[in-house]
PAKEPA-761102 format. One record per residue (C-alpha): chain; residue in one letter; x, y, z; residue number from 1. Coordinates in nm, 3 decimals, padded with zeros to 5 digits. Example, Ala and Ser with C-alpha at 12.3 -4.5 7.8 and 13.67 -1.06 7.14 Angstrom:
<pts>
[pt 'A', 'a', [01.230, -00.450, 00.780], 1]
[pt 'A', 's', [01.367, -00.106, 00.714], 2]
</pts>
This chain:
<pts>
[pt 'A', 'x', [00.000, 00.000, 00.000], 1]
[pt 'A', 'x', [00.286, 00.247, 00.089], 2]
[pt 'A', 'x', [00.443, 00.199, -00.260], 3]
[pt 'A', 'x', [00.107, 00.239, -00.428], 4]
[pt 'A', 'x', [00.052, 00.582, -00.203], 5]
[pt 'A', 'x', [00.364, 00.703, -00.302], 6]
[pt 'A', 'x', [00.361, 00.639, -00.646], 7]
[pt 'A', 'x', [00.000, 00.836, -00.692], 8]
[pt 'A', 'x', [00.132, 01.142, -00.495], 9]
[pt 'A', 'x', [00.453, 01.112, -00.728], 10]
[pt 'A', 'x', [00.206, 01.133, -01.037], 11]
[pt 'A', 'x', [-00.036, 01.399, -00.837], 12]
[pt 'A', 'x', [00.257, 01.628, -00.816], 13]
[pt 'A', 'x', [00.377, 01.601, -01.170], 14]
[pt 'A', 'x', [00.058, 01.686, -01.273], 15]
[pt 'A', 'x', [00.027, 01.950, -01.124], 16]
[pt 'A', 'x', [00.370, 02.070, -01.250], 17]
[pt 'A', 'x', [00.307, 01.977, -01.586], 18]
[pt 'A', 'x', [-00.057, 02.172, -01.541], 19]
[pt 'A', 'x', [00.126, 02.472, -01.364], 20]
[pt 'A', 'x', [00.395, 02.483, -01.667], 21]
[pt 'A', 'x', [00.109, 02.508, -01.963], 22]
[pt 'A', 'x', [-00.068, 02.738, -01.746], 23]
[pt 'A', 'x', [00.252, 02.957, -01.773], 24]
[pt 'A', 'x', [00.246, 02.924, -02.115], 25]
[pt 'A', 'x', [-00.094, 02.990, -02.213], 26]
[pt 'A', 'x', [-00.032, 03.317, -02.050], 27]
[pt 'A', 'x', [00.275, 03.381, -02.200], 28]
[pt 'A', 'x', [00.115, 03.308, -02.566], 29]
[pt 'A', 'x', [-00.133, 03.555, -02.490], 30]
[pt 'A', 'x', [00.147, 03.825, -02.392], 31]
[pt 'A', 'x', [00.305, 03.712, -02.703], 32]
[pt 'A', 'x', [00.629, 03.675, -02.485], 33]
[pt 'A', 'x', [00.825, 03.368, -02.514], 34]
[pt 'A', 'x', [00.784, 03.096, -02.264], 35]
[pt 'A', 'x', [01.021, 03.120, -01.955], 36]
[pt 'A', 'x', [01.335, 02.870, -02.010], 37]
[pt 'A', 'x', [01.328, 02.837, -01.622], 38]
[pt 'A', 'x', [00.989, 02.736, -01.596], 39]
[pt 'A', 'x', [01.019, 02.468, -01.893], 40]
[pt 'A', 'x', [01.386, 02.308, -01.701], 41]
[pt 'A', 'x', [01.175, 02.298, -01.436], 42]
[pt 'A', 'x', [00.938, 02.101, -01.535], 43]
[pt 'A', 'x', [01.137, 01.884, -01.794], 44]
[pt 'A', 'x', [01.374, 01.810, -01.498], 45]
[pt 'A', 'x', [01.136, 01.601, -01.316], 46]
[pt 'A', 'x', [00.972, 01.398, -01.626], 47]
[pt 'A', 'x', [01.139, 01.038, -01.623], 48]
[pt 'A', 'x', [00.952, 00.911, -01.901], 49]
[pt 'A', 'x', [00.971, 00.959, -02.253], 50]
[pt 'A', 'x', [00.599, 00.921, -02.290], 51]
[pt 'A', 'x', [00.557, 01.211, -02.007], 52]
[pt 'A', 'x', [00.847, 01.400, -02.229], 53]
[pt 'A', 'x', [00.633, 01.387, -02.516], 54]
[pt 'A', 'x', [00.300, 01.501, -02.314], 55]
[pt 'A', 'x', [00.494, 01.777, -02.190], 56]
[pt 'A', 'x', [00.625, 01.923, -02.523], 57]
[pt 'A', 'x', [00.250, 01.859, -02.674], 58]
[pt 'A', 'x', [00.155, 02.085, -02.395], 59]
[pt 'A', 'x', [00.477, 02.331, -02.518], 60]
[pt 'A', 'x', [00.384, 02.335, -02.882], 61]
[pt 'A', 'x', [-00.030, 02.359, -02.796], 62]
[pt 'A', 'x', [00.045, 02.679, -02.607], 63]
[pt 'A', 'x', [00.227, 02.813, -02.961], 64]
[pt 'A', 'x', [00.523, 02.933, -02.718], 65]
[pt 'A', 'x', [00.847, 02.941, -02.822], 66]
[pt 'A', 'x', [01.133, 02.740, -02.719], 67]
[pt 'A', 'x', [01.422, 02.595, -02.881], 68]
[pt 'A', 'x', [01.682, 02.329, -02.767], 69]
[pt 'A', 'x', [02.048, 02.447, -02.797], 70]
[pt 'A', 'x', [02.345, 02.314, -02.715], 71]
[pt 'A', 'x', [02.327, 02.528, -02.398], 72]
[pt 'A', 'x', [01.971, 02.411, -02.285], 73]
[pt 'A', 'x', [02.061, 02.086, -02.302], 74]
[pt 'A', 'x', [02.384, 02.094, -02.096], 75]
[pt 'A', 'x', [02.191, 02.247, -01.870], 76]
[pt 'A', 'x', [01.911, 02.053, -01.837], 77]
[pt 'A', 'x', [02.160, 01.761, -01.774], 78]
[pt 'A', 'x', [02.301, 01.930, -01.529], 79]
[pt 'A', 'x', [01.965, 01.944, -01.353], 80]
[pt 'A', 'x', [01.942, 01.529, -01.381], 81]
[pt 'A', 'x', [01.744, 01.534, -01.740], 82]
[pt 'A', 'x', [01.727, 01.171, -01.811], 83]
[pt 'A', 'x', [01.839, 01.032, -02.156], 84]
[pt 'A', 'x', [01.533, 00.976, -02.308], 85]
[pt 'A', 'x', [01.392, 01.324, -02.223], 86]
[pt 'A', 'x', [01.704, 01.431, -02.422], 87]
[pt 'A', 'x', [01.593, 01.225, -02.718], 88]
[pt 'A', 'x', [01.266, 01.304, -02.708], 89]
[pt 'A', 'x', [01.325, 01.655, -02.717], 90]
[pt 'A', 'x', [01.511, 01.657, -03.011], 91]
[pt 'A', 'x', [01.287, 01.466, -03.220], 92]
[pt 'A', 'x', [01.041, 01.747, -03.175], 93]
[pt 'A', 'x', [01.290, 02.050, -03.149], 94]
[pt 'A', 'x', [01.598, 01.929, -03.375], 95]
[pt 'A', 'x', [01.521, 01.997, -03.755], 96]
[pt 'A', 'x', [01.854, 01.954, -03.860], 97]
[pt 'A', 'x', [01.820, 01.575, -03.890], 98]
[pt 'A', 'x', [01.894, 01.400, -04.275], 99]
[pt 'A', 'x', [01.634, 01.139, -04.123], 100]
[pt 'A', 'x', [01.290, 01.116, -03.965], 101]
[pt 'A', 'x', [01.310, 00.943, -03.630], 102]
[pt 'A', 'x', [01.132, 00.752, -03.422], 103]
[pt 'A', 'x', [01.213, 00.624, -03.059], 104]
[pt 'A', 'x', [01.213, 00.295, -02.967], 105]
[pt 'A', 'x', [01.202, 00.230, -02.556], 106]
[pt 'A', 'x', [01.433, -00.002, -02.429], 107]
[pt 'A', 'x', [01.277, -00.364, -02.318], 108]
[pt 'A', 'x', [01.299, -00.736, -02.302], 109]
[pt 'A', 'x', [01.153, -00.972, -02.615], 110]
[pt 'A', 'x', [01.137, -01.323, -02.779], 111]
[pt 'A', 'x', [01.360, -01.304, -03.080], 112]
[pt 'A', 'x', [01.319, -01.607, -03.336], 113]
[pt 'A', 'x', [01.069, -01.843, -03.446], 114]
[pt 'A', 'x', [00.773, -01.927, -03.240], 115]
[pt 'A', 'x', [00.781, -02.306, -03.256], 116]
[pt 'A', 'x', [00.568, -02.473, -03.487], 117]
[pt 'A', 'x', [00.584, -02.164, -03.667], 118]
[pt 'A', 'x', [00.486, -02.186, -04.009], 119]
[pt 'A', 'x', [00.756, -02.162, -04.240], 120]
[pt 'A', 'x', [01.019, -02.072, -04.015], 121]
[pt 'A', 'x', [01.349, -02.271, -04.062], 122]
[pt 'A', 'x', [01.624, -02.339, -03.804], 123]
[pt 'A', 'x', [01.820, -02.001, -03.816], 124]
[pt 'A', 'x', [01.551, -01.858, -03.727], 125]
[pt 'A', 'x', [01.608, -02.025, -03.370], 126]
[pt 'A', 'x', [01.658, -02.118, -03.091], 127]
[pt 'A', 'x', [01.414, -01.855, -02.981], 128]
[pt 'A', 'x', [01.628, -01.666, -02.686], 129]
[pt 'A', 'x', [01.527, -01.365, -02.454], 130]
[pt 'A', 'x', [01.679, -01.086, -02.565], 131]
[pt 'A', 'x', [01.718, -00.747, -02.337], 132]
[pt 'A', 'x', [01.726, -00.391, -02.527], 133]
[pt 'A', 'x', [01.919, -00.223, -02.229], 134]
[pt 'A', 'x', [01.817, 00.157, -02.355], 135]
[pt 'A', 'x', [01.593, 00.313, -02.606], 136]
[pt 'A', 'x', [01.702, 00.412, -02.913], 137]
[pt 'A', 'x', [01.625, 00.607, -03.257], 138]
[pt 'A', 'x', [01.527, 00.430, -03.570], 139]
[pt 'A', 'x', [01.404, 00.601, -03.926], 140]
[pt 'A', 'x', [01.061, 00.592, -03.921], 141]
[pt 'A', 'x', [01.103, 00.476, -04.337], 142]
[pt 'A', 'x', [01.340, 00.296, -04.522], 143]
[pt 'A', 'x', [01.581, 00.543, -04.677], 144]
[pt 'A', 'x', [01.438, 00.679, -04.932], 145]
[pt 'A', 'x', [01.600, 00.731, -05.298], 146]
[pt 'A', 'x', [01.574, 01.099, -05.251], 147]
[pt 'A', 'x', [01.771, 01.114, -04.864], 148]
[pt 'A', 'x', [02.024, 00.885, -05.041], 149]
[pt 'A', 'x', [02.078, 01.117, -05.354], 150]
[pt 'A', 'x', [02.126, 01.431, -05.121], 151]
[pt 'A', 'x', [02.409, 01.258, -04.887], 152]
[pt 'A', 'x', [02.595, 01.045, -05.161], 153]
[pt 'A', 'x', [02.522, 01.255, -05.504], 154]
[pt 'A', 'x', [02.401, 00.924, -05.685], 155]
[pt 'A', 'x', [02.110, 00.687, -05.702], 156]
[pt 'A', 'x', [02.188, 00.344, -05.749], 157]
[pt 'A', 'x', [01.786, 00.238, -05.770], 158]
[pt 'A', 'x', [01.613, 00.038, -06.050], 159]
[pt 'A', 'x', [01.312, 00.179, -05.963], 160]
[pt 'A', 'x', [01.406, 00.573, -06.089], 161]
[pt 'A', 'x', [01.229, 00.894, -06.057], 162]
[pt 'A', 'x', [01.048, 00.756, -05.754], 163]
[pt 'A', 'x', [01.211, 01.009, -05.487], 164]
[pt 'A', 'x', [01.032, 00.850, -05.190], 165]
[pt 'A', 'x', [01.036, 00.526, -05.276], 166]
[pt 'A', 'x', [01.349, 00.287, -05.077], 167]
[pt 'A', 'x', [01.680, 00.300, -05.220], 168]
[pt 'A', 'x', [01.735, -00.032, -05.351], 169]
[pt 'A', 'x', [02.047, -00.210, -05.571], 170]
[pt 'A', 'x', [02.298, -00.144, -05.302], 171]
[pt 'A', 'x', [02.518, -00.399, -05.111], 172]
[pt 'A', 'x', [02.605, -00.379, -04.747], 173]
[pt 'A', 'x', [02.942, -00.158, -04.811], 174]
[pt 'A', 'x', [02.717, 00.067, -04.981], 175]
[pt 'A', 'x', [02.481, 00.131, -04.690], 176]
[pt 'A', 'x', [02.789, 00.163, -04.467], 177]
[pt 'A', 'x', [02.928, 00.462, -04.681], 178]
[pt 'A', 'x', [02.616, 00.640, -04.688], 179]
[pt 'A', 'x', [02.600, 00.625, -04.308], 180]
[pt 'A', 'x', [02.974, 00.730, -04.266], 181]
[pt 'A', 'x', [02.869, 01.021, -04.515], 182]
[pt 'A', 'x', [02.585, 01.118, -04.293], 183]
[pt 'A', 'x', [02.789, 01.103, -03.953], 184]
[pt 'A', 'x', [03.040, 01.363, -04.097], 185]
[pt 'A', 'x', [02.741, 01.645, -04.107], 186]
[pt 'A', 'x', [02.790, 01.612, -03.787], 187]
[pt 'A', 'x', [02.354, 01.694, -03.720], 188]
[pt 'A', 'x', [02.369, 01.584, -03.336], 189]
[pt 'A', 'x', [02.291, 01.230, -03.381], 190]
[pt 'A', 'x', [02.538, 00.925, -03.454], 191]
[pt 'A', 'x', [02.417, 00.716, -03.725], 192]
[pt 'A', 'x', [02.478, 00.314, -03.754], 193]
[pt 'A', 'x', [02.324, 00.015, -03.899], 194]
[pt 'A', 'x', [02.038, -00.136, -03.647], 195]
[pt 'A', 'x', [02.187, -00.501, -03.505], 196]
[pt 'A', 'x', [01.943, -00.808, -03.595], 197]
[pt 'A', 'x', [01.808, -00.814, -03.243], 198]
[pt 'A', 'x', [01.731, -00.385, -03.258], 199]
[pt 'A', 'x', [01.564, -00.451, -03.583], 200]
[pt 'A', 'x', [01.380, -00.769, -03.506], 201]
[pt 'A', 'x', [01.220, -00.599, -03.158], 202]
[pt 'A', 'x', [01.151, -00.288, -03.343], 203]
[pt 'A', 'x', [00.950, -00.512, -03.619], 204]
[pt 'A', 'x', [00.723, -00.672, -03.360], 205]
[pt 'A', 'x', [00.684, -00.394, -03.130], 206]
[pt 'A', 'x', [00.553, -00.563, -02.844], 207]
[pt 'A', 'x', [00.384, -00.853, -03.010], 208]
[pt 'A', 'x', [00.425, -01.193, -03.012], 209]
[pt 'A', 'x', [00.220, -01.235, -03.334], 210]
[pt 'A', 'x', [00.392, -01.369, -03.681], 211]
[pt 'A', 'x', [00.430, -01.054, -03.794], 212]
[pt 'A', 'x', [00.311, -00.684, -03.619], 213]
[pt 'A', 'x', [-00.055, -00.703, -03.721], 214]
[pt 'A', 'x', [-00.129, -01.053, -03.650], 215]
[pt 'A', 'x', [-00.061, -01.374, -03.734], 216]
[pt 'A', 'x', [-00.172, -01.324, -04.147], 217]
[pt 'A', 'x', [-00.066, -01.109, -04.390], 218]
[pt 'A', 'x', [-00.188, -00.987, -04.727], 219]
[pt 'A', 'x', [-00.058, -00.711, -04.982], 220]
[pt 'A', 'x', [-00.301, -00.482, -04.834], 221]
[pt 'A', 'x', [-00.115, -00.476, -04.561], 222]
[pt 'A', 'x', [00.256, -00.472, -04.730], 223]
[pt 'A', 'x', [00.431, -00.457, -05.049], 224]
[pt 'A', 'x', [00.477, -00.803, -05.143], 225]
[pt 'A', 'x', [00.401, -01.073, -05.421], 226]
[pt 'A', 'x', [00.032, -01.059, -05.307], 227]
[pt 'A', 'x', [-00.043, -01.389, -05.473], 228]
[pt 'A', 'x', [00.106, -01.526, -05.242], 229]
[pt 'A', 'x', [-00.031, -01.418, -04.862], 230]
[pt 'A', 'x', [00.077, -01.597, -04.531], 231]
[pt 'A', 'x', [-00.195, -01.762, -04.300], 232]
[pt 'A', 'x', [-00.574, -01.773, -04.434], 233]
[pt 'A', 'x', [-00.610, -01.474, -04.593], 234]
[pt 'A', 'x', [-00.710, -01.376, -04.921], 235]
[pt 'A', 'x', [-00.468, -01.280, -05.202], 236]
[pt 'A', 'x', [-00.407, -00.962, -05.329], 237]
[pt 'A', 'x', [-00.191, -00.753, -05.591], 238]
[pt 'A', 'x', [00.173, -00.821, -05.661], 239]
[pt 'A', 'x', [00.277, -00.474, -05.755], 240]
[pt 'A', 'x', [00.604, -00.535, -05.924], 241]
[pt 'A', 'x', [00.810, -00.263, -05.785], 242]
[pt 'A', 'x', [00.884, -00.105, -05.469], 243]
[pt 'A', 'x', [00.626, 00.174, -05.373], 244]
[pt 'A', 'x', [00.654, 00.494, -05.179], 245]
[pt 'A', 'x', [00.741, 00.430, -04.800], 246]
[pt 'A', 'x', [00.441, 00.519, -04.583], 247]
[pt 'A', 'x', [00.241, 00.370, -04.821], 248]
[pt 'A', 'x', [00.098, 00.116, -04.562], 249]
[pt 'A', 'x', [00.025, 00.098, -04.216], 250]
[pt 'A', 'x', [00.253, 00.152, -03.980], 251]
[pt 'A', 'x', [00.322, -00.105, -03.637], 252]
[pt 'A', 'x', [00.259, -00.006, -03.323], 253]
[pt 'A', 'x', [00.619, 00.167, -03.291], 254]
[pt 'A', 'x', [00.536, 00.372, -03.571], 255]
[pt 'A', 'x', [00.755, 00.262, -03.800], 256]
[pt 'A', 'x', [00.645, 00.184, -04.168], 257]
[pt 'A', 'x', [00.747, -00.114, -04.434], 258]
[pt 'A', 'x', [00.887, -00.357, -04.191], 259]
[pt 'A', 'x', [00.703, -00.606, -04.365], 260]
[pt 'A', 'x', [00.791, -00.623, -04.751], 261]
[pt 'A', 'x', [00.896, -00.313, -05.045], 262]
[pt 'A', 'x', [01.257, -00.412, -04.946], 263]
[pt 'A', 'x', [01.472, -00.642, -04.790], 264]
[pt 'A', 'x', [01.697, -00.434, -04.499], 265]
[pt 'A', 'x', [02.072, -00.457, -04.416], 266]
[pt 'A', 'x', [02.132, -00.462, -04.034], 267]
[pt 'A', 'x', [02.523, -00.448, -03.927], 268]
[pt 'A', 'x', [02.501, -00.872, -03.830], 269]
[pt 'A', 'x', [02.754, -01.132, -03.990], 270]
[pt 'A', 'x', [02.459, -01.401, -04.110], 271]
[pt 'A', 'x', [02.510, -01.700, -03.868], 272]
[pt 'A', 'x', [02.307, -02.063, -03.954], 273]
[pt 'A', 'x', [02.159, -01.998, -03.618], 274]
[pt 'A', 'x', [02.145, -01.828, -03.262], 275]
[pt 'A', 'x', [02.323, -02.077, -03.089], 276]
[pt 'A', 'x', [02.593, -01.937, -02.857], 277]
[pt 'A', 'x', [02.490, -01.533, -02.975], 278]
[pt 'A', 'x', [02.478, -01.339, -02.645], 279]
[pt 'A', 'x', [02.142, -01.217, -02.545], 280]
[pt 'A', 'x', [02.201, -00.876, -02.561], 281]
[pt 'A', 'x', [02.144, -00.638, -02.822], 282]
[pt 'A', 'x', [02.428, -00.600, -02.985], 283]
[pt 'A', 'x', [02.497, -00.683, -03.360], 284]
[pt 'A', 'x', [02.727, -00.972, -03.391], 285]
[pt 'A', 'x', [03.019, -00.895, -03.587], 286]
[pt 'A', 'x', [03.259, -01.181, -03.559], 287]
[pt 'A', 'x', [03.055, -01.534, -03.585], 288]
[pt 'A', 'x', [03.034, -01.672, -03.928], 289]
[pt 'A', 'x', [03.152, -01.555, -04.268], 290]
[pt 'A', 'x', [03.224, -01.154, -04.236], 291]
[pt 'A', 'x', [03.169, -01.153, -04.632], 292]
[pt 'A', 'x', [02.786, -01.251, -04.569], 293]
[pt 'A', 'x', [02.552, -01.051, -04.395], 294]
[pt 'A', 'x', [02.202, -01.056, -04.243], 295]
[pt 'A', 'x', [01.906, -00.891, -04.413], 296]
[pt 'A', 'x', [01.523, -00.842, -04.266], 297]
[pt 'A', 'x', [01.182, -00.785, -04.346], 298]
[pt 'A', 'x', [01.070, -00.923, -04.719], 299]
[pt 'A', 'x', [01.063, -00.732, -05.028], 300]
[pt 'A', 'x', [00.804, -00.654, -05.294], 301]
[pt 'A', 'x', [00.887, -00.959, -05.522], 302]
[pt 'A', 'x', [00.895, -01.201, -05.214], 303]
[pt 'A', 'x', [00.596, -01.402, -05.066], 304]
[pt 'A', 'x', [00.434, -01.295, -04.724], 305]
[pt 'A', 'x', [00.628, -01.574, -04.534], 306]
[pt 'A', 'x', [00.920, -01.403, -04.621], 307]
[pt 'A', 'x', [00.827, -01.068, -04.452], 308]
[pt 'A', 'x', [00.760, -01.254, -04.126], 309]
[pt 'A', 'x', [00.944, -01.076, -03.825], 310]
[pt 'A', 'x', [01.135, -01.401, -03.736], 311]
[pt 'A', 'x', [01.260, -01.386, -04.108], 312]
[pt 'A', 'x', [01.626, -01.373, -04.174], 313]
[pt 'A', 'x', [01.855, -01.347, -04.527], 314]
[pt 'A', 'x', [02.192, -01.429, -04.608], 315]
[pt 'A', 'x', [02.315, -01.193, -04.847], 316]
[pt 'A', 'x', [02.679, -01.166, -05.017], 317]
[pt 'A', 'x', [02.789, -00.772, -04.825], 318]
[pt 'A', 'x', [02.850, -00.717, -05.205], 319]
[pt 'A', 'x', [02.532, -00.810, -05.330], 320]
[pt 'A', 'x', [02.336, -00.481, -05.544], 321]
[pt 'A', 'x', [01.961, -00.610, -05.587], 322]
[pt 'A', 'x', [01.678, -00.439, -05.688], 323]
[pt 'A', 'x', [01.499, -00.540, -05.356], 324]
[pt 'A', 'x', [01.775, -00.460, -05.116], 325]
[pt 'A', 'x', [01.779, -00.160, -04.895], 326]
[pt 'A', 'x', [01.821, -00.018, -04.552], 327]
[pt 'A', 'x', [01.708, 00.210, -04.258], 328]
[pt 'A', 'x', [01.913, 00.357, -03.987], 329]
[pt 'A', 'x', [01.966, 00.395, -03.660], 330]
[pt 'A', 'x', [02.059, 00.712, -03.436], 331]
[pt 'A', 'x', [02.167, 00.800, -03.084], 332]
[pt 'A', 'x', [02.154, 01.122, -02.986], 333]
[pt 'A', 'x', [02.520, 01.256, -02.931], 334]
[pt 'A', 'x', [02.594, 01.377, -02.600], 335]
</pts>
């Protein structure tokens, strides 16, 4: 009872801060004065959340005050205890100067592999093994697009031309590690990598157990895939022949679009026959197997549905150029 007691007036008083702060604000909009950086610290200070972070700035940009997150602001809101993920979320919302959209990813524990008796899963897609995501991190909310790839590099590799938001596709492993190296020297306050196979698998089911995000079926209505060909009992559907824009279909519960089919995804892993002996942590695996082949996720347009199942892995030469190979990154916030 005494942890329950003190949790509510914990959540009583936060409210009330977070209520005092917009009350602040809405005045301050009115004045047409910019809202008081004290008052904002002050209330960012004591969110530990990055749900409550993301409340909080709602509240911020409702009010139509103005605030913006320097280099300055943020020292000193870590100076005032600012957890991590307050950082991160506030500059998703108040950092423009990112080549990529973002989308955080909180940190937990999930099944990665097969389910067993899974239906066309094969053994590297096992042993299933707890794995821990030991902090949140950023992810692009799209595979990168032809157009993102053509402003950092200067070329587009793709098949599939004058389609500026569709995926970049026909580019090996090497090629998707250049890009990123080209992106981390415009030095935009985030550090850009590959995801690892167990950041990209977690991100893919985000929080389900399910075959894939939205269930345990999947048509082309859902993805971009060879939709004569669905998984489960389901009913067919198109087979489009190409990639198509990203966004183009529903997102998972993360947020994050095209998990599931328009293109197969590089993540940093060396492909291994299976998980035995991989740690159960989060990191990409770099040294097991053949270095010259790597791991790819998530189905492409010309694939069938079982391929776009979140279990799903690829072995792929690292210099491989397909027309149904691409990538998406992910970011940490520098400090």
């Amino acid at each position: 009872m005494r942890t329950v007691r003190s949790y509510a007036v914990k959540s009583f008083w936060l409210t009330l801060l977070i209520f005092a702060v917009f009350l602040v604000a809405q005045v301050g909009a009115q004045n047409k004065k910019p809202f008081s950086k004290k008052a904002i610290l002050t209330a960012l200070k004591e969110v530990k959340s990055a749900q409550a972070a993301q409340d909080l700035i709602a509240l911020i940009k409702e009010s139509g005050v103005n605030f913006v997150l320097t280099g300055e602001v943020e020292k000193e809101l870590r100076d005032r205890g600012a957890m991590d993920n307050v950082i991160l979320a506030l500059r998703l919302n108040y950092r423009t100067t990112s080549e990529i959209e973002l989308v955080y990813i909180p940190p937990g524990t999930f099944m990665m592999g097969a389910a067993p008796g899974e239906f066309g899963s094969i053994s590297d897609e096992g042993p299933a093994r707890k794995i821990t995501i030991r902090e949140g991190f950023l992810m692009g909310k799209y595979e990168v697009t032809q157009q993102e790839y053509e402003r950092v590099t200067k070329i587009n590799p793709s098949g599939f031309r004058n389609c500026p938001r569709c995926p970049v596709e026909q580019l090996s492993w090497n090629d998707a590690k250049e890009f990123v190296r080209l992106l981390n020297n415009r030095k935009d306050g985030f550090k850009y990598r590959l995801p690892s196979e167990a950041e990209w698998e977690y991100a893919a089911r985000a929080g389900t157990t399910t075959t894939f995000a939205f269930g345990d079926t999947l048509n082309s209505a859902q993805a971009n895939f060879d939709g004569n060909n669905p998984y489960g009992k389901t009913t067919k559907g198109r087979f489009l022949e190409k990639t198509t824009p990203v966004g183009s279909f529903q997102p998972n519960a993360f947020g994050l679009f095209d998990m599931h089919g328009n293109v197969w995804e590089w993540v940093e892993d060396v492909y291994t026959s299976n998980y035995t002996g991989l740690s159960n942590n989060d990191s990409a695996n770099t040294t097991v197997g053949d270095t010259n082949y790597r791991a790819v996720r998530g189905g492409s347009w010309i694939g069938i549905g079982g391929n776009c199942r979140s279990a799903n892995r690829g072995k792929i030469s690292a210099n491989n150029q397909l027309n149904d190979l691409g990538f998406r990154v992910v970011a940490i916030a520098n400090r």
